[in-house]
Biotite code that builds the C-alpha atoms (Angstrom):
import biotite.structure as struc

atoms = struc.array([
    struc.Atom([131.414, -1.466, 2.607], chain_id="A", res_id=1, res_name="UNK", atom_name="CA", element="C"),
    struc.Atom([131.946, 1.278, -0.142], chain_id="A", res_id=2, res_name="UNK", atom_name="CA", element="C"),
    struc.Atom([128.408, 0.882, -1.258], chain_id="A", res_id=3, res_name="UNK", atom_name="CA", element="C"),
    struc.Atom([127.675, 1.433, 2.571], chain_id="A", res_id=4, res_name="UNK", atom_name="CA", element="C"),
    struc.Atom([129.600, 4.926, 2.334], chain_id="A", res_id=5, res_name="UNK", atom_name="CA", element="C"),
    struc.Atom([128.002, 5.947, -0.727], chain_id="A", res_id=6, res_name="UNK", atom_name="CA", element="C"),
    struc.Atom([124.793, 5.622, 0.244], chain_id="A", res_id=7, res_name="UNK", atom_name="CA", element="C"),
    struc.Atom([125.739, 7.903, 3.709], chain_id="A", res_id=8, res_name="UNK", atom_name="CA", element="C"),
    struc.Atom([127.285, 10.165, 2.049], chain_id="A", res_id=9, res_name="UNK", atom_name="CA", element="C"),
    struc.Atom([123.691, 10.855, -0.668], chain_id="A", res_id=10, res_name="UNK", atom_name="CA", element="C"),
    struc.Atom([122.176, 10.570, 2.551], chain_id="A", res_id=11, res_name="UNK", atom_name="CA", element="C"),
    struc.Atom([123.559, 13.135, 3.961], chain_id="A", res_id=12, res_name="UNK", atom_name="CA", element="C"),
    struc.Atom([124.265, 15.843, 1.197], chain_id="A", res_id=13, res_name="UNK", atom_name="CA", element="C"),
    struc.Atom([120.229, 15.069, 0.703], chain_id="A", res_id=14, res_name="UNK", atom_name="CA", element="C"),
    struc.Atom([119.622, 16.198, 4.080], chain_id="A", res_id=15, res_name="UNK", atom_name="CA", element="C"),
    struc.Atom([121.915, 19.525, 4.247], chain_id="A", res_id=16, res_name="UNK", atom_name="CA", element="C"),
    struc.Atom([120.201, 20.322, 0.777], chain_id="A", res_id=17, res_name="UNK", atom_name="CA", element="C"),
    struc.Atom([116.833, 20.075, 2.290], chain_id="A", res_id=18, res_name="UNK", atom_name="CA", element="C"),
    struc.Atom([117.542, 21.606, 5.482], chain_id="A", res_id=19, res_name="UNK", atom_name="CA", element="C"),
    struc.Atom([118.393, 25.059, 3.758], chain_id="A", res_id=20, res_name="UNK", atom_name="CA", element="C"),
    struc.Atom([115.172, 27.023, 3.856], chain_id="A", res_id=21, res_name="UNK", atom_name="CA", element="C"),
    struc.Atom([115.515, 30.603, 3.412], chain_id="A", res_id=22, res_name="UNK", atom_name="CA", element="C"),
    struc.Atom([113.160, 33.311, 5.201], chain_id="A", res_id=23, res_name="UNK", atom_name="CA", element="C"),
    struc.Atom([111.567, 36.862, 4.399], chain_id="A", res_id=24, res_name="UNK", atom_name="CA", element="C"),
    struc.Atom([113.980, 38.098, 7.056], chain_id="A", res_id=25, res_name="UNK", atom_name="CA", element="C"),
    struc.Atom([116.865, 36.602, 5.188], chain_id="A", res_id=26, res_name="UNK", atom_name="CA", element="C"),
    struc.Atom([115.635, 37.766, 1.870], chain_id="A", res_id=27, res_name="UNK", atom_name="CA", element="C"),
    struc.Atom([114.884, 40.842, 3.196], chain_id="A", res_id=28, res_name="UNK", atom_name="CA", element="C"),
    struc.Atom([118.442, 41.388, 4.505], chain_id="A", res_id=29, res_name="UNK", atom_name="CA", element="C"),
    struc.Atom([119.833, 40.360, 0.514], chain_id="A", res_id=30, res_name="UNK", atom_name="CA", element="C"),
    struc.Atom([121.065, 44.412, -1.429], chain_id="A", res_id=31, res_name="UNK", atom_name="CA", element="C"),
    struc.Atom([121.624, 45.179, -4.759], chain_id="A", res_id=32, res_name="UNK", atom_name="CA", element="C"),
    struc.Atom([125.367, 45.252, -5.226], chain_id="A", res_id=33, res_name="UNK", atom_name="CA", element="C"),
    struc.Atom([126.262, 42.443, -3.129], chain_id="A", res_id=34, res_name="UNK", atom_name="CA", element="C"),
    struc.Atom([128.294, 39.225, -4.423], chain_id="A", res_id=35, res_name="UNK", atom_name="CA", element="C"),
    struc.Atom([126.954, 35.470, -4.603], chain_id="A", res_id=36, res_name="UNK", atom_name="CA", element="C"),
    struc.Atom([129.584, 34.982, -1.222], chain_id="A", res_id=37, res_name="UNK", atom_name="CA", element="C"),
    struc.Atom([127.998, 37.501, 0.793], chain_id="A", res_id=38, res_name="UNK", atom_name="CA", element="C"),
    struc.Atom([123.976, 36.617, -0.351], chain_id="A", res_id=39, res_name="UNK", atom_name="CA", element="C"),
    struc.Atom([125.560, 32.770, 0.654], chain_id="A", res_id=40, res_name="UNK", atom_name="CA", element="C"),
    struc.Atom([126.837, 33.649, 3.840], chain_id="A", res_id=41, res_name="UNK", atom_name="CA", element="C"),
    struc.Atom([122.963, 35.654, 4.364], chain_id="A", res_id=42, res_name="UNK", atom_name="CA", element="C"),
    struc.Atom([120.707, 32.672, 3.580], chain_id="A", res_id=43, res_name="UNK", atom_name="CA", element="C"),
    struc.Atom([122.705, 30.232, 4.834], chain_id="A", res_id=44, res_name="UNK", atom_name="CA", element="C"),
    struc.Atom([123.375, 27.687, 1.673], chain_id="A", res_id=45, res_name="UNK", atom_name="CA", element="C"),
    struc.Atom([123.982, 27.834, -1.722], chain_id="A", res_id=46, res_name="UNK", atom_name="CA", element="C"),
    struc.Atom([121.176, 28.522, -4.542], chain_id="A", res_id=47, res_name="UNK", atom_name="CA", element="C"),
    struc.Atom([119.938, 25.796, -6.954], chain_id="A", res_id=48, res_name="UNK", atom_name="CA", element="C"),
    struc.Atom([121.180, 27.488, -10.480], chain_id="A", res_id=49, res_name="UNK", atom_name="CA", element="C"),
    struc.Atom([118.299, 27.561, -12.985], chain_id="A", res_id=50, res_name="UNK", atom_name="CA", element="C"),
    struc.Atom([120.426, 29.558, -15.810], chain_id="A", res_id=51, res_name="UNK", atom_name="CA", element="C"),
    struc.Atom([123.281, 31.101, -16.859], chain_id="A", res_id=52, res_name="UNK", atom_name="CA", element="C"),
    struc.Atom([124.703, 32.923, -19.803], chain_id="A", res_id=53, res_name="UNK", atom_name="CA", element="C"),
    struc.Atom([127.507, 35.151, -20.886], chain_id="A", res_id=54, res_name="UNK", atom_name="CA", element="C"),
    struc.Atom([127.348, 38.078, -23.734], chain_id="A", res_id=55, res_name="UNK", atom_name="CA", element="C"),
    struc.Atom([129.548, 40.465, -24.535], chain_id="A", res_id=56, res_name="UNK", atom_name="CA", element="C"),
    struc.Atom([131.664, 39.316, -21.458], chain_id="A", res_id=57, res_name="UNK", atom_name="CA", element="C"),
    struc.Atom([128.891, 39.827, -18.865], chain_id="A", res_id=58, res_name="UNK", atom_name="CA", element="C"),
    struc.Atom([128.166, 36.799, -16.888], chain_id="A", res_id=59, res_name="UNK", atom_name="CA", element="C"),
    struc.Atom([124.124, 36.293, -15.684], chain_id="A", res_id=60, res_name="UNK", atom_name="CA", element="C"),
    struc.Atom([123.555, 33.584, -13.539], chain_id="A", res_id=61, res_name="UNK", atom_name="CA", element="C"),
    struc.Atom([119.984, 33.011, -12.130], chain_id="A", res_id=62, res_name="UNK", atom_name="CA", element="C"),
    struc.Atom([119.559, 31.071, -8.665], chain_id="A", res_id=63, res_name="UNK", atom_name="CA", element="C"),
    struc.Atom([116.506, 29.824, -7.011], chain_id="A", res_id=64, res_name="UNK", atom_name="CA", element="C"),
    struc.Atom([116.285, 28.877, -3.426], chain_id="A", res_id=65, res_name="UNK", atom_name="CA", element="C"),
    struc.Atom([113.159, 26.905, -0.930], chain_id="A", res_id=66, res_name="UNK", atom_name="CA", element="C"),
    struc.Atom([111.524, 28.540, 1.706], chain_id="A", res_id=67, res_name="UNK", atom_name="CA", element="C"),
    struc.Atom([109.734, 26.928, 4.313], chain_id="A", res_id=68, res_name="UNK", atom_name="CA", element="C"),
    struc.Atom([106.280, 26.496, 3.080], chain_id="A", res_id=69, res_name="UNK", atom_name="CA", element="C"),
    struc.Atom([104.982, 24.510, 0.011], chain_id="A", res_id=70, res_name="UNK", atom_name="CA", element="C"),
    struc.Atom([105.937, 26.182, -3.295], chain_id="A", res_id=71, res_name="UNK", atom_name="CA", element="C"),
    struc.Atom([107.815, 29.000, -1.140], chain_id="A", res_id=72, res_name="UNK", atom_name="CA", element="C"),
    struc.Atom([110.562, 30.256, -3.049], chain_id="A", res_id=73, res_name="UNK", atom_name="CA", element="C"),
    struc.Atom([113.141, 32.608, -4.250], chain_id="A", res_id=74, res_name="UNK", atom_name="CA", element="C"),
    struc.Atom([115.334, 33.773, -7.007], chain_id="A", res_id=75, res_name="UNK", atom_name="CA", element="C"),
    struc.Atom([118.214, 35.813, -7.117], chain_id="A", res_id=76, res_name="UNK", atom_name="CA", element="C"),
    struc.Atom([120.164, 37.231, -10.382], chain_id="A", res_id=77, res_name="UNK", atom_name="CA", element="C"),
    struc.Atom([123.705, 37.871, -10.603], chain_id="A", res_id=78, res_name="UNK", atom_name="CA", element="C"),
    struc.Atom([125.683, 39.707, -12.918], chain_id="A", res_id=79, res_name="UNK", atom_name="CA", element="C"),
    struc.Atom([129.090, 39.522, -13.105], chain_id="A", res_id=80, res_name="UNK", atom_name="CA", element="C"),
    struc.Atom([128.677, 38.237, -9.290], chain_id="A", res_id=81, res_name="UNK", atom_name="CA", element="C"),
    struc.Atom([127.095, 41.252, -8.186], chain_id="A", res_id=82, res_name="UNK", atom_name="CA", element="C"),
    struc.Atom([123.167, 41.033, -7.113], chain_id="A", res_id=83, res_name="UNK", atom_name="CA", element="C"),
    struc.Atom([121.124, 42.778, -9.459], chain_id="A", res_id=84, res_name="UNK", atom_name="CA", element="C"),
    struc.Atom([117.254, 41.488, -9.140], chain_id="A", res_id=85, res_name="UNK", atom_name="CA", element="C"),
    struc.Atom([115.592, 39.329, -6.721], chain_id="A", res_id=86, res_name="UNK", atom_name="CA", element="C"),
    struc.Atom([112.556, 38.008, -6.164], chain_id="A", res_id=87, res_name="UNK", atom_name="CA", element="C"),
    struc.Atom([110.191, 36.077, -3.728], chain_id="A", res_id=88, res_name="UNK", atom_name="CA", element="C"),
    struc.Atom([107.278, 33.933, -3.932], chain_id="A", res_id=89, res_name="UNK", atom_name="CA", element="C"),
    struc.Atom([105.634, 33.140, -0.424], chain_id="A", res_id=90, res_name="UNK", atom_name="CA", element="C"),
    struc.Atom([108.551, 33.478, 1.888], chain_id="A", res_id=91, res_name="UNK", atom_name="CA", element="C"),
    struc.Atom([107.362, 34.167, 5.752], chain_id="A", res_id=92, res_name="UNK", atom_name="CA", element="C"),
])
């Protein structure tokens, strides 16, 4: 039965990951400034972190997230959780 609950459970945390495709509407809507929370709360899931690093106490963190076409895509960087550089790849 557990085995039965795991499998549901990757199942389902599969499908929520693959059911977050952000937009050029959403992306659009991302500023420079803004935290990780509010860019979140904008696209609708969180990002899939490719890279992070800290110097000198400032914290860079690098996030990709899907669009909805094949090879559609976006990053966003994060400094010290504020948005500092984004880019998009496709997005419609």
């Amino acid at each position: 039965m557990r085995t039965v609950f795991a499998a549901l459970a990757i199942v389902v945390a599969s499908s929520s990951a693959m059911a977050c495709e952000v937009t050029m509407a959403q992306y659009s809507e991302l500023q420079t400034g803004m935290s990780y929370a509010e860019a979140v709360q904008i696209l609708g899931c969180d990002g899939e972190e490719m890279s992070s690093s800290e110097i000198a106490g400032i914290k860079t963190v690098m996030l990709m997230w899907e669009g909805e076409s094949l090879g559609a895509n976006m990053n966003a960087m994060f400094q010290n959780d504020k948005l500092v550089s984004k880019a998009q790849f496709g997005l419609k």
